[in-house]
C-alpha positions in Angstrom: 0.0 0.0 0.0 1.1 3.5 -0.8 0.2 6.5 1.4 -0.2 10.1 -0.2 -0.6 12.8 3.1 -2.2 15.9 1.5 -2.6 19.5 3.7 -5.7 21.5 2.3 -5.5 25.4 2.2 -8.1 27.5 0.7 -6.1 28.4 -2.3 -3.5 25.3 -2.4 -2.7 22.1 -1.4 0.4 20.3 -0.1 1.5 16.7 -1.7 3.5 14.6 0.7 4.4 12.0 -1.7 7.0 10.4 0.8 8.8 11.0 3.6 10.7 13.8 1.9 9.3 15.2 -1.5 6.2 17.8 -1.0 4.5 19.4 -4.1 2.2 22.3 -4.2 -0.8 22.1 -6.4 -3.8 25.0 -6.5 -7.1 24.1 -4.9 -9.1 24.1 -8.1 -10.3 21.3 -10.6 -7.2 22.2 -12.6 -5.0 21.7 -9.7 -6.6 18.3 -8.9 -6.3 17.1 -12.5 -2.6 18.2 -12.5 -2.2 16.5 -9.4 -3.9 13.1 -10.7 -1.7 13.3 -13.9 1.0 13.0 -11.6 -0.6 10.3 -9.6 -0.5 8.3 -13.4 2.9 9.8 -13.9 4.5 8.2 -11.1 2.5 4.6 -12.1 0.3 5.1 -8.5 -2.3 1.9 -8.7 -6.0 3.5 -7.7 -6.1 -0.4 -5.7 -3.0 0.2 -3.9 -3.0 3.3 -2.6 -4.8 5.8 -0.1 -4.9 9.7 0.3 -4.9 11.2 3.2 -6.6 14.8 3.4 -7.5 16.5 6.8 -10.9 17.6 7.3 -11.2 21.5 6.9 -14.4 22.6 7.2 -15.0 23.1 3.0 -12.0 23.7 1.4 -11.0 19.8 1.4 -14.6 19.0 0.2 -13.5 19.7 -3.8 -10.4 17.4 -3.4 -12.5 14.5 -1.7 -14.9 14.6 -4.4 -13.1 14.7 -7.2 -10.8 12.2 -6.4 -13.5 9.7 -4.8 -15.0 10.0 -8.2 -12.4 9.4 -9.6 -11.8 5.9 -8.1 -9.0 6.7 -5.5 -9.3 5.8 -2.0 -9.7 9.2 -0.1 -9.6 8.9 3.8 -10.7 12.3 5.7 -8.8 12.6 9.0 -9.5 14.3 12.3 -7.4 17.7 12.6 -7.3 17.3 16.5 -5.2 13.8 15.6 -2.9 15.5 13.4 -2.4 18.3 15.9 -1.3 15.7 18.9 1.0 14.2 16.0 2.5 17.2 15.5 2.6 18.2 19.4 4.6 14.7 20.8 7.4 15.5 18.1 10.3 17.0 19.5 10.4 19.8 17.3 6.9 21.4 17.2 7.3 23.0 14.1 3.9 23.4 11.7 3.7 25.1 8.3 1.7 23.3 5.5 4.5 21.1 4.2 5.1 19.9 7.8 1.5 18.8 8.0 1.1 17.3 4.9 4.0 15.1 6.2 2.1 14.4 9.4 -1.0 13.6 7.6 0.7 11.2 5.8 2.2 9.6 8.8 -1.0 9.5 10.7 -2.9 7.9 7.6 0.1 5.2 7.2 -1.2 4.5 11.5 -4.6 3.5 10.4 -6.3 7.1 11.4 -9.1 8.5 9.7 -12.0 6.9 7.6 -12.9 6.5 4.1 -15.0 9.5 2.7 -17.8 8.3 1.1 -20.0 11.5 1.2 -22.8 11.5 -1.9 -24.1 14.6 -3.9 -27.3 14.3 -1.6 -25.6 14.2 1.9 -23.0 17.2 0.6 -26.1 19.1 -0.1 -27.7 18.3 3.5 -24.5 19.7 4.6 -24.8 22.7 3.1 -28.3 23.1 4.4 -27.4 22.3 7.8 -24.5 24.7 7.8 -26.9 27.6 6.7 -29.5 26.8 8.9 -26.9 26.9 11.5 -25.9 30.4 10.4 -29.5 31.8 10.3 -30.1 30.5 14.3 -27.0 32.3 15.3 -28.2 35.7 13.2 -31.1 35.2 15.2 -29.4 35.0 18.7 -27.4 37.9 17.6 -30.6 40.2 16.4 -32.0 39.1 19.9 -29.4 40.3 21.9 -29.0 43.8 20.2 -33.1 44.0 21.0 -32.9 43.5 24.4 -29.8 46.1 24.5 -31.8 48.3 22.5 -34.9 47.9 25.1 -32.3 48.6 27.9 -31.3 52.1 25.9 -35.0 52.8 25.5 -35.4 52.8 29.2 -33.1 55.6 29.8 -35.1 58.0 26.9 -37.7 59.3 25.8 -37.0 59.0 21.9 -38.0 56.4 20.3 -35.7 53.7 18.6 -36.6 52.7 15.0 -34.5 49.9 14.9 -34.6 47.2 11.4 -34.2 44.3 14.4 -37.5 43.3 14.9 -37.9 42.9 11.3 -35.4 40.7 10.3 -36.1 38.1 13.2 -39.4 38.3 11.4 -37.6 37.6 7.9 -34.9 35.5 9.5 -38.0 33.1 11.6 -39.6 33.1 7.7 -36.2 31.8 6.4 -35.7 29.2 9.4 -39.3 27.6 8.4 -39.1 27.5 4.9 -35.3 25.8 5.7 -37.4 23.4 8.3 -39.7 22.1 5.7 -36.6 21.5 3.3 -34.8 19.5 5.7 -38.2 17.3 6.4 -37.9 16.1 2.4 -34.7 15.0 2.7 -36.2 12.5 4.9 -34.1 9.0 5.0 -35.1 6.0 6.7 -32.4 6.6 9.3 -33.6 9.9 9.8 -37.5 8.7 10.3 -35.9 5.9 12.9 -33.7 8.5 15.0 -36.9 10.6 15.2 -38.5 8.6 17.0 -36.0 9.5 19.9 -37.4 12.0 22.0 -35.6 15.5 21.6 -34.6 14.5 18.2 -36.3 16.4 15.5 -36.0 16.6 11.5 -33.0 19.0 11.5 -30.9 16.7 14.6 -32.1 14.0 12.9 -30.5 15.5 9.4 -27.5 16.5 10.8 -26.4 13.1 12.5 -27.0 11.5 9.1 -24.8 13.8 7.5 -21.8 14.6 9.9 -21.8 10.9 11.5 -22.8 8.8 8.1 -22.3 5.2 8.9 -22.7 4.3 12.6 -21.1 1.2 12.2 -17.3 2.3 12.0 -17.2 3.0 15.6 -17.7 -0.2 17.3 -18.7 1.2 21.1 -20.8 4.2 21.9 -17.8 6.0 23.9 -16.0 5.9 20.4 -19.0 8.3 19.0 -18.8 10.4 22.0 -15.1 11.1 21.6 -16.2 11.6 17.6 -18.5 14.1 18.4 -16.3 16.1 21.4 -18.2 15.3 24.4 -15.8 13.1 26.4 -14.7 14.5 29.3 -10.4 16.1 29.2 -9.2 16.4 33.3 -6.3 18.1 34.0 -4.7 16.2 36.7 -0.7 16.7 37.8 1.1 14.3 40.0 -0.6 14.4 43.8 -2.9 17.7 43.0 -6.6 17.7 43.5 -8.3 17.1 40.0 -9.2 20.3 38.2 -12.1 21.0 36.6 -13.4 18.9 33.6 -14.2 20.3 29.9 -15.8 18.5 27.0 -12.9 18.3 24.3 -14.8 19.8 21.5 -12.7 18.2 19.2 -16.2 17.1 16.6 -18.4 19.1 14.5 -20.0 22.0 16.3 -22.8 22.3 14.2 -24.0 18.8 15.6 -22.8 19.4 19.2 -24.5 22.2 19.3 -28.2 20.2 18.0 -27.7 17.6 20.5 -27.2 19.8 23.4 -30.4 21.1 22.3 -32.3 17.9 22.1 -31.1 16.6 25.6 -33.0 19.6 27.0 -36.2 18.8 25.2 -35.3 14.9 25.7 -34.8 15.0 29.5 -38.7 16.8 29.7 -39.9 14.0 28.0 -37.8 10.9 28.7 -38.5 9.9 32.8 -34.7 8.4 32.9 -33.1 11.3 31.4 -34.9 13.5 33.9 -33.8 11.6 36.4 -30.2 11.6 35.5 -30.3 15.3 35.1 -31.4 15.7 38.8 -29.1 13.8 40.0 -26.7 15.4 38.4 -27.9 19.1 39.9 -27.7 17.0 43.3 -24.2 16.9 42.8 -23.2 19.9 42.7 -23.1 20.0 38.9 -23.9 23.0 37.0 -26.8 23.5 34.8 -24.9 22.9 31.5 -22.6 20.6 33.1 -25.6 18.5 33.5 -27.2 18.5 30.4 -24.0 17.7 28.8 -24.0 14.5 30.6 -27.7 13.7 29.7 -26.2 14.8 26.0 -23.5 11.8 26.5 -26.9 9.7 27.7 -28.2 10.8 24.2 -25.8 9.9 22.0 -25.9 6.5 23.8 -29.6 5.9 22.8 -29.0 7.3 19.3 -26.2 4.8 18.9 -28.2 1.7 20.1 -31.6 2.6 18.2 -29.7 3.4 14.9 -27.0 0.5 15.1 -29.8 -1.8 15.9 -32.4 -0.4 13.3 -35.3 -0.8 16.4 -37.1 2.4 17.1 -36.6 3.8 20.4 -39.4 2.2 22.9 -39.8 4.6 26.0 -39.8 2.1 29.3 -42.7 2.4 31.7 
């Protein structure tokens, strides 16, 4: 097998071809096609090899494609693995040939899995992303409000702010975005439904960030994926600090689930209870949802791994 580490910029990309030679081709559909001439050049069999891109947000999404199309075996690897690579070397340098050499050393350790994205799942993406962007306008257009209602207090003038009407456009654009995401509806998606606090767009967006369930073979494995495991700081005989969720997956999906373990722990008995218990404890409000988040994630895993709906227990 031959192992091809590859470091994603917006403009370029860097080609670690071995342990040595790095190449710089431009992030475009010409760069690609230059860079897959080479690929024949250099007699690389599509069978025998695998290239390793880290995930980037977008801008390694044209590469993945193209290639994947293409017939080459593309694997998509975690950036938070390639920065602890990077870190336990004893020369911490990082500039995008050194990570394209990194990448390639990871990917030749087994990391990463295959991308296997289709046009329809991209497109969720997209979908997702936006309606991700429009909820945060919203928050945003909320905020100034309740400034502006502060300022209003302290005068007689009146404020004729343009607030008020784009929540009204932005809730419009949410809806019509709602009733998008509900025709998009898989049979995975209709099965994780049926999971209380998971709706159409949570429901969307673990289809489309986590794809197949079945390459993480224990439901602590997805937790880690998604950056709700638990990083202590602890040094030699010193009291435990405080813990923090790694936040080493994709936000947009952490941010969904944290969502539905609120609504899920109003209508779920056990969840409820685990909440509670947690607030007995000492543990702060968000502290405890994030643990009936990890709860979650747990149910999602069995119900969609074992293609049951979920059956509330009495």
């Amino acid at each position: 097998m031959q192992y091809i580490g590859i470091d994603v910029s917006k403009d370029d990309f860097h080609v670690a071809w071995n342990d040595e030679k790095v190449q710089i081709f431009a992030n475009s559909k010409e760069g690609i096609s230059s860079f897959e001439d080479s690929l024949h050049h250099l007699q690389y069999d599509r069978q025998a090899t695998q290239i390793g891109l880290e995930s980037t947000g977008i801008y390694h999404l044209l590469s993945s494609v193209l290639l994947t199309d293409h017939g080459w075996a593309v694997v998509v690897i975690n950036p938070y693995i390639t920065s602890k690579a990077i870190k336990s070397s004893l020369r911490q340098v990082k500039n995008d040939r050194k990570d394209a050499l990194v990448i390639r050393k990871v990917l030749m350790l087994g990391e990463g899995y295959l991308f296997t994205d289709t046009p329809e799942i991209l497109r969720l993406k997209a979908l997702l992303r936006e309606y991700t962007s429009l909820t945060k306008m919203k928050a945003k257009c909320k905020n100034i409000i309740s400034i502006q209602n502060k300022y209003q207090q302290t005068t007689d003038e009146a404020l004729d702010s343009v607030f008020p009407q784009l929540i009204d456009s932005l809730n419009e654009n949410l809806k019509q975005m709602k009733k998008r995401l509900q025709k998009t509806n898989s049979e995975e998606q209709k099965l994780l439904q049926t999971i209380p606090g998971i709706g159409p767009v949570c429901s969307s967006a673990l289809v489309a960030f986590i794809g197949n369930v079945h390459r993480f073979d224990h439901p602590k494995k997805l937790v880690a994926y998604l950056g709700l495991d638990c990083r202590v700081h602890q040094s030699g005989t010193s009291i435990n600090g405080k813990g923090f969720i790694t936040k080493r997956g994709n936000p947009v999906l952490r941010s969904l689930l944290f969502n539905a373990a609120y609504v899920a722990r109003q209508h779920n008995p056990e969840l409820k209870m685990f909440f509670e218990k947690k607030l007995s404890e000492g543990k702060h409000y968000f502290s405890a949802t994030c643990a009936v988040e990890r709860k979650l994630v747990g149910i999602v895993y069995a119900v969609w791994k074992r293609k049951t709906p979920f059956v509330k227990c009495d």
